[in-house]
ZALUM-963129 format. One line per 3 residues: number of its first residue (from 0); their letters; for each residue x, y, z of N, C-alpha, C, CB. Coordinates in Angstrom, 2 decimals. Glycine has a CB too. Example, Ala and Ser with C-alpha at 12.3 -4.5 7.8 and 13.67 -1.06 7.14 Angstrom:
2
0) as) 13.19,-5.69,7.80,12.30,-4.50,7.80,13.20,-3.30,7.80,11.31,-4.47,9.05 | 12.85,-2.25,7.08,13.67,-1.06,7.14,12.90,0.03,7.87,14.08,-0.60,5.72
END
This chain:
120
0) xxx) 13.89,2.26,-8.76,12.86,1.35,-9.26,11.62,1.38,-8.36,13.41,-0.09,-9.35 | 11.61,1.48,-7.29,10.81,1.75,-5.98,9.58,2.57,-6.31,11.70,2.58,-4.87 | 10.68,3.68,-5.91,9.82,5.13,-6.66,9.05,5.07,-8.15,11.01,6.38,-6.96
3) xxx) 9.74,4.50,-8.95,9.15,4.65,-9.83,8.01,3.87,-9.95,9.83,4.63,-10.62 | 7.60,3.00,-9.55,6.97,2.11,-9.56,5.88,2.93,-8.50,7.75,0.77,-9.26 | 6.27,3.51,-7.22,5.01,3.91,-6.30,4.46,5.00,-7.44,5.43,4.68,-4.48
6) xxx) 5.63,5.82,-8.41,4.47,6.64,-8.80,3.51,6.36,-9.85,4.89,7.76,-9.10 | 3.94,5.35,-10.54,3.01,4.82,-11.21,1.78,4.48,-10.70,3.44,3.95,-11.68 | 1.92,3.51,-9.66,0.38,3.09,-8.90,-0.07,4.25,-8.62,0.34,2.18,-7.46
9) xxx) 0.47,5.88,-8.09,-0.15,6.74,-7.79,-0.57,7.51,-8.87,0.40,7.28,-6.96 | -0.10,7.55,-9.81,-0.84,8.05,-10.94,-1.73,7.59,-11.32,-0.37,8.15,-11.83 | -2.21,6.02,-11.77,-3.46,5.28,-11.77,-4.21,5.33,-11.19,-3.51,4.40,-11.73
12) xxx) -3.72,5.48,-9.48,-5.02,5.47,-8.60,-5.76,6.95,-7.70,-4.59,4.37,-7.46 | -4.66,8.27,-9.08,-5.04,9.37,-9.18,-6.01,9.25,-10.17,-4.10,10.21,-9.35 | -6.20,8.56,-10.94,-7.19,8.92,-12.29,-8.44,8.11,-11.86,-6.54,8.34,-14.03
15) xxx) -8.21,6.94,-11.03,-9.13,6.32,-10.37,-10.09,6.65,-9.35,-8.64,5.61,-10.01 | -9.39,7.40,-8.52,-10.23,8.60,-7.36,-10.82,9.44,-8.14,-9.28,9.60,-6.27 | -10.20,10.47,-9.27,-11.08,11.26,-9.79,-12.35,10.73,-10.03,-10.62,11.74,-10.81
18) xxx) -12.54,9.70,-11.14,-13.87,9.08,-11.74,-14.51,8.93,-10.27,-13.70,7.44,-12.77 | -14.23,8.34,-8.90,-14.80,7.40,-8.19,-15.68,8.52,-7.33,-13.72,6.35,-7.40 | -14.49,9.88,-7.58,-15.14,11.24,-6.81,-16.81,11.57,-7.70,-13.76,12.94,-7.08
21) xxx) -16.71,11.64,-8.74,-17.51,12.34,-9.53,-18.49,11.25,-9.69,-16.87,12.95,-10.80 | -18.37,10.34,-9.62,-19.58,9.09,-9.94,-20.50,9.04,-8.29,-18.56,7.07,-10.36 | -19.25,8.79,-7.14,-20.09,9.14,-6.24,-20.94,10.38,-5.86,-19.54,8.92,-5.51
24) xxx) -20.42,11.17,-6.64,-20.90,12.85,-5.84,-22.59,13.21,-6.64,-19.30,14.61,-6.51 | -22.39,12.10,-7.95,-23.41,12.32,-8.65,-24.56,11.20,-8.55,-22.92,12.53,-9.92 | -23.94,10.34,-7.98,-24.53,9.25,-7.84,-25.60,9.20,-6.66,-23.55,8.34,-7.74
27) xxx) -25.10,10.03,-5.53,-25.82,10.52,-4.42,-26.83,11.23,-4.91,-25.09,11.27,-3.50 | -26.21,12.35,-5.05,-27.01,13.58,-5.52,-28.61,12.99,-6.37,-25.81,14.57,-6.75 | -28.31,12.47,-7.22,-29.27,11.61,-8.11,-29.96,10.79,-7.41,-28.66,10.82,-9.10
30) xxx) -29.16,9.67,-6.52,-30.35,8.76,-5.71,-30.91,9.76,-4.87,-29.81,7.37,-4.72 | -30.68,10.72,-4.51,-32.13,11.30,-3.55,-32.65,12.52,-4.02,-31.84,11.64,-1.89 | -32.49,12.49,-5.90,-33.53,13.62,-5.77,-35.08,12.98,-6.66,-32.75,15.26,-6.62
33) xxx) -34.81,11.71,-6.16,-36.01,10.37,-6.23,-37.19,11.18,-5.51,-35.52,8.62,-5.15 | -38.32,11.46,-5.63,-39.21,11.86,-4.89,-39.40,10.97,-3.75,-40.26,12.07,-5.60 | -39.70,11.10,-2.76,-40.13,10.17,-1.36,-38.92,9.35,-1.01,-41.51,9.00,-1.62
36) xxx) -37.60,10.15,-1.34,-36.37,8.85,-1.14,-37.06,7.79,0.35,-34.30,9.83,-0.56 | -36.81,6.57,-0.11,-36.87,5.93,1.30,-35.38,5.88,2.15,-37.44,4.34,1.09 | -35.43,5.36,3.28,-34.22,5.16,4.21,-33.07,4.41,3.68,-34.62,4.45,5.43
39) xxx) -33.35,3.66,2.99,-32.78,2.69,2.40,-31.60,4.04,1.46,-34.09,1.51,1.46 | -32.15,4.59,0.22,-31.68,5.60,-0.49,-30.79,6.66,0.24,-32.77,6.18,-1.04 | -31.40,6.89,1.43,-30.90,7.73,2.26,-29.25,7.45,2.77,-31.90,7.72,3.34
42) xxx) -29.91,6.17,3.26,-28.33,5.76,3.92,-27.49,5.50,2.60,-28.31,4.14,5.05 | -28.05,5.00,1.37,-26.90,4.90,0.07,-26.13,6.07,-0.04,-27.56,4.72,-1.44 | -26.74,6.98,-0.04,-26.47,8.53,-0.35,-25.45,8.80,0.86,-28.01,9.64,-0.29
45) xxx) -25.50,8.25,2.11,-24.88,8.87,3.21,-23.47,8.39,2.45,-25.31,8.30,4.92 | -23.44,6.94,2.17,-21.94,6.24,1.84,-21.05,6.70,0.86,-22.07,4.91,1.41 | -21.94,7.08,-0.04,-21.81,7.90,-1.48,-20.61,9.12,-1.04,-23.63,8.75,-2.07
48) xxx) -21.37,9.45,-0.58,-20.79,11.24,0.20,-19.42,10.72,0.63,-21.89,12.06,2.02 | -19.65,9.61,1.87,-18.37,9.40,2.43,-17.24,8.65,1.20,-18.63,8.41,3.83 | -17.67,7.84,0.68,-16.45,7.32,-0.54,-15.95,8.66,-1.56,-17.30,5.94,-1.78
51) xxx) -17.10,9.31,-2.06,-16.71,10.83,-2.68,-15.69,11.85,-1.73,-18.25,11.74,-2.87 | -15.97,11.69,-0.62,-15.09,12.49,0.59,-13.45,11.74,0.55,-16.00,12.16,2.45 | -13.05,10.62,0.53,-11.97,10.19,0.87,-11.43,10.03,-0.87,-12.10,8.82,1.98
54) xxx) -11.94,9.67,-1.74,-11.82,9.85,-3.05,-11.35,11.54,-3.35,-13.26,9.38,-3.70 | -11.67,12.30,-3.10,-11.33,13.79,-3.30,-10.17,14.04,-2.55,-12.45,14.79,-2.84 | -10.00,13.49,-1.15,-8.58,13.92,-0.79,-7.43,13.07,-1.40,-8.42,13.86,0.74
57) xxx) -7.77,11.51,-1.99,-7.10,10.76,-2.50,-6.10,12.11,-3.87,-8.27,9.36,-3.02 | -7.73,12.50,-4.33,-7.38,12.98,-5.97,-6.58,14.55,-5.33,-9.31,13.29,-7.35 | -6.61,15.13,-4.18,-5.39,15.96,-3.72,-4.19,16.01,-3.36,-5.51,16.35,-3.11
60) xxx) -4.03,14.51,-2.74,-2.86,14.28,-2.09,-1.65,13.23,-3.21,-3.40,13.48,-0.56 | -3.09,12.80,-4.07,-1.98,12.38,-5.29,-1.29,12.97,-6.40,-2.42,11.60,-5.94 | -2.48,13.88,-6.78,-2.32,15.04,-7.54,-0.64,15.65,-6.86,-3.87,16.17,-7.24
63) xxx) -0.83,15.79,-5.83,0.47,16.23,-5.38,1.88,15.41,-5.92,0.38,16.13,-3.85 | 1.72,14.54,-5.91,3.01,13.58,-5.98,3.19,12.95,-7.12,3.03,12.54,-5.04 | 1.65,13.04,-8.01,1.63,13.32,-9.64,2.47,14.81,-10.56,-0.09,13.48,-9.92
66) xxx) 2.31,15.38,-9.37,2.50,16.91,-10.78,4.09,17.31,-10.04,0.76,18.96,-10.61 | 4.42,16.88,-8.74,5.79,16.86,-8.69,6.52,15.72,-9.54,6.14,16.77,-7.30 | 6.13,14.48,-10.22,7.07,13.58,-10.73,6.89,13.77,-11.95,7.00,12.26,-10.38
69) xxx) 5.97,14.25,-12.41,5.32,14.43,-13.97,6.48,14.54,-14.53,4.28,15.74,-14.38 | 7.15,15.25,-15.21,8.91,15.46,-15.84,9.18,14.37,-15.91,10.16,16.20,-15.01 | 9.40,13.85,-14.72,10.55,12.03,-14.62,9.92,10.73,-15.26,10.80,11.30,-12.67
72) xxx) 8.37,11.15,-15.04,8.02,9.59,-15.29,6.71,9.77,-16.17,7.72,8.59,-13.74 | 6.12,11.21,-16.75,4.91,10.58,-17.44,5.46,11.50,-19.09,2.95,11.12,-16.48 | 6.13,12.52,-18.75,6.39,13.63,-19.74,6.79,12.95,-21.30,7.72,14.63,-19.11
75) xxx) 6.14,13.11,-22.15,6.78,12.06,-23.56,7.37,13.19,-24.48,5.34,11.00,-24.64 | 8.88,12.41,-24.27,9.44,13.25,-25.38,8.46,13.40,-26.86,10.92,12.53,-25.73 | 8.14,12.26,-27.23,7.69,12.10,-28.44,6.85,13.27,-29.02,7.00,10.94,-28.42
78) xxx) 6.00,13.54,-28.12,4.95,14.37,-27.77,5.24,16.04,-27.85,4.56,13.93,-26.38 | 6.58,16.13,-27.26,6.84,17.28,-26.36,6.02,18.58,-25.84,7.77,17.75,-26.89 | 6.22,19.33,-26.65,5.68,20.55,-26.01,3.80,20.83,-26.74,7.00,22.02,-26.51
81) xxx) 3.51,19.57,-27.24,2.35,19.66,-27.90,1.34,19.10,-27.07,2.42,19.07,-29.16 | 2.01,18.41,-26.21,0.97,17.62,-24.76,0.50,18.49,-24.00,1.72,16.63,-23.61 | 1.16,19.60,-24.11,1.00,21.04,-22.85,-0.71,21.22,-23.01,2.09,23.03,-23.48
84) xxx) -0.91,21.73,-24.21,-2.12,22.18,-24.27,-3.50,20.61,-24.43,-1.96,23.35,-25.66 | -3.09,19.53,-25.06,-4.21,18.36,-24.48,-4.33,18.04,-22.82,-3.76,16.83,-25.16 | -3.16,18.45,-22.10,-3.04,18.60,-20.24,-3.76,19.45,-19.76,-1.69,19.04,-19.57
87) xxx) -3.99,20.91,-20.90,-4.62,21.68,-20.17,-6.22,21.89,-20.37,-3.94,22.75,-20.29 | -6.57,20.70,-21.17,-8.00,20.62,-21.94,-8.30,19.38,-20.91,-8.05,20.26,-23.96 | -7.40,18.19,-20.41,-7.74,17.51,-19.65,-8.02,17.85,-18.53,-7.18,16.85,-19.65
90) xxx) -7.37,18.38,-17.80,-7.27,18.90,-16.78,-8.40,20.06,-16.40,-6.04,19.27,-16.82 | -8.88,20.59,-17.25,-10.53,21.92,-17.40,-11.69,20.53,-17.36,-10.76,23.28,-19.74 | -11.37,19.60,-18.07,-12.42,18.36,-17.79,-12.57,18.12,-16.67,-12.15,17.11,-18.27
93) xxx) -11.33,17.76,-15.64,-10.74,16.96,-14.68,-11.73,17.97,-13.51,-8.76,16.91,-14.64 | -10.94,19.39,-13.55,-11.20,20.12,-12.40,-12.79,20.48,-12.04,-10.40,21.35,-12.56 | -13.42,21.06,-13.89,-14.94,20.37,-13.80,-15.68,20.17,-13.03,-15.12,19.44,-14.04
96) xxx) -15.08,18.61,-13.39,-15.82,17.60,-12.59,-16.00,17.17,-11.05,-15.45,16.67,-13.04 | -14.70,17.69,-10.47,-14.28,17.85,-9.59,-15.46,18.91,-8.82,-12.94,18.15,-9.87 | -15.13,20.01,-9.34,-15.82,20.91,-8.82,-17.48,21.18,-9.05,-15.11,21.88,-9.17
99) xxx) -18.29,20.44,-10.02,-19.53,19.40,-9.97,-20.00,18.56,-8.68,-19.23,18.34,-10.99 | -18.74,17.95,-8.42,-18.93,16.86,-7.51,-18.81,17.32,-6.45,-18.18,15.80,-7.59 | -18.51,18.49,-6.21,-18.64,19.19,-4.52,-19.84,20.42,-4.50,-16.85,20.10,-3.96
102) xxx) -20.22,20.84,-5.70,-21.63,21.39,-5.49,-22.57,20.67,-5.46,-22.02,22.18,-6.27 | -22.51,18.95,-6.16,-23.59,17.79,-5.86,-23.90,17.29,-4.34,-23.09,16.49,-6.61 | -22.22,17.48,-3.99,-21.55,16.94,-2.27,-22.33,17.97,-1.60,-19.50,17.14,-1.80
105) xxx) -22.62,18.80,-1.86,-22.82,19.83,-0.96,-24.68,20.01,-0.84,-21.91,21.27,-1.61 | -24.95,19.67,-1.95,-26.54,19.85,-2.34,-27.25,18.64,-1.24,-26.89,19.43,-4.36 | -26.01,17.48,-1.36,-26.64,16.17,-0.72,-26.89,16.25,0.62,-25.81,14.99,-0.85
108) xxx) -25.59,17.12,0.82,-25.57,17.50,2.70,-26.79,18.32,3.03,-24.07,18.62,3.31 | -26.50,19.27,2.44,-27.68,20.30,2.23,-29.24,19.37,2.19,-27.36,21.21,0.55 | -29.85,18.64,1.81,-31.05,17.47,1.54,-30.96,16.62,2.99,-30.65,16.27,-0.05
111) xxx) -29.94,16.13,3.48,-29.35,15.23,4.58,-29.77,15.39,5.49,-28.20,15.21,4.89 | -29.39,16.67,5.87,-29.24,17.86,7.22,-30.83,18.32,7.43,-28.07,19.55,6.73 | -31.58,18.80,6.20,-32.49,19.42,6.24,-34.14,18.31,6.26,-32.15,20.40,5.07
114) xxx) -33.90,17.48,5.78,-34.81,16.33,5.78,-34.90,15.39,6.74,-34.63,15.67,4.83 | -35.98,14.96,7.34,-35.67,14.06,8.37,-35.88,12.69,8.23,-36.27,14.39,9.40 | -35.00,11.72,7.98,-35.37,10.36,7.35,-36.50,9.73,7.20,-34.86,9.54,7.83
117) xxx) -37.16,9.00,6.79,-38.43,8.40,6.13,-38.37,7.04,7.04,-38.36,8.14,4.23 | -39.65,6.82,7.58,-40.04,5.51,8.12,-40.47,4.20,7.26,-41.10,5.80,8.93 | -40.05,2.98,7.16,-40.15,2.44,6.67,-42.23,2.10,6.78,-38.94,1.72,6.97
END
């Protein structure tokens, strides 16, 4: 009952990191390609990055303990072998986005590194 129950919360708060990855990664990316970002924007963008950063290992390390229990606790008979291919249309969404959100992650660093903050 334990287990089953941790993997539930970890499955939810696998689908939860994903969105939180991709909203932050874009969310940055977007607040500073504001012309004249001020400091203010700047430092939003810094936090952005970091919640997108711990959100992405969330969506790795759960992913892990999602796709080992998958069989036991999410697999629907009902469904059976017809879920295979909506998993693998989700999942081309999923990875996507994922992988969006680390060329945004990366664009931001890239802007971060290279710009030198704005005086109020």
């Amino acid at each position: 009952m334990t287990l089953a129950l941790f993997v539930m919360l970890n499955n939810y708060f696998h689908d939860l990191a994903t969105a939180v990855f991709g909203v932050s990664a874009f969310a940055a990316y977007w607040v500073l390609r504001e012309e004249g970002a001020k400091l203010a924007l700047r430092a939003l963008s810094q936090k952005l990055v970091w919640l997108g950063r711990w959100s992405l290992v969330w969506v790795l390390v759960g992913g892990v303990v999602r796709a080992l229990a998958y069989r036991d606790y999410e697999w629907s008979e009902a469904a059976g072998k017809a879920q295979v291919p909506v998993l693998a249309v989700k999942h081309l969404v999923l990875f996507t986005l994922v992988a969006l959100g680390i060329l945004f992650l990366r664009k931001v660093k890239h802007f971060l590194n290279q710009s030198p903050p704005e005086t109020p």
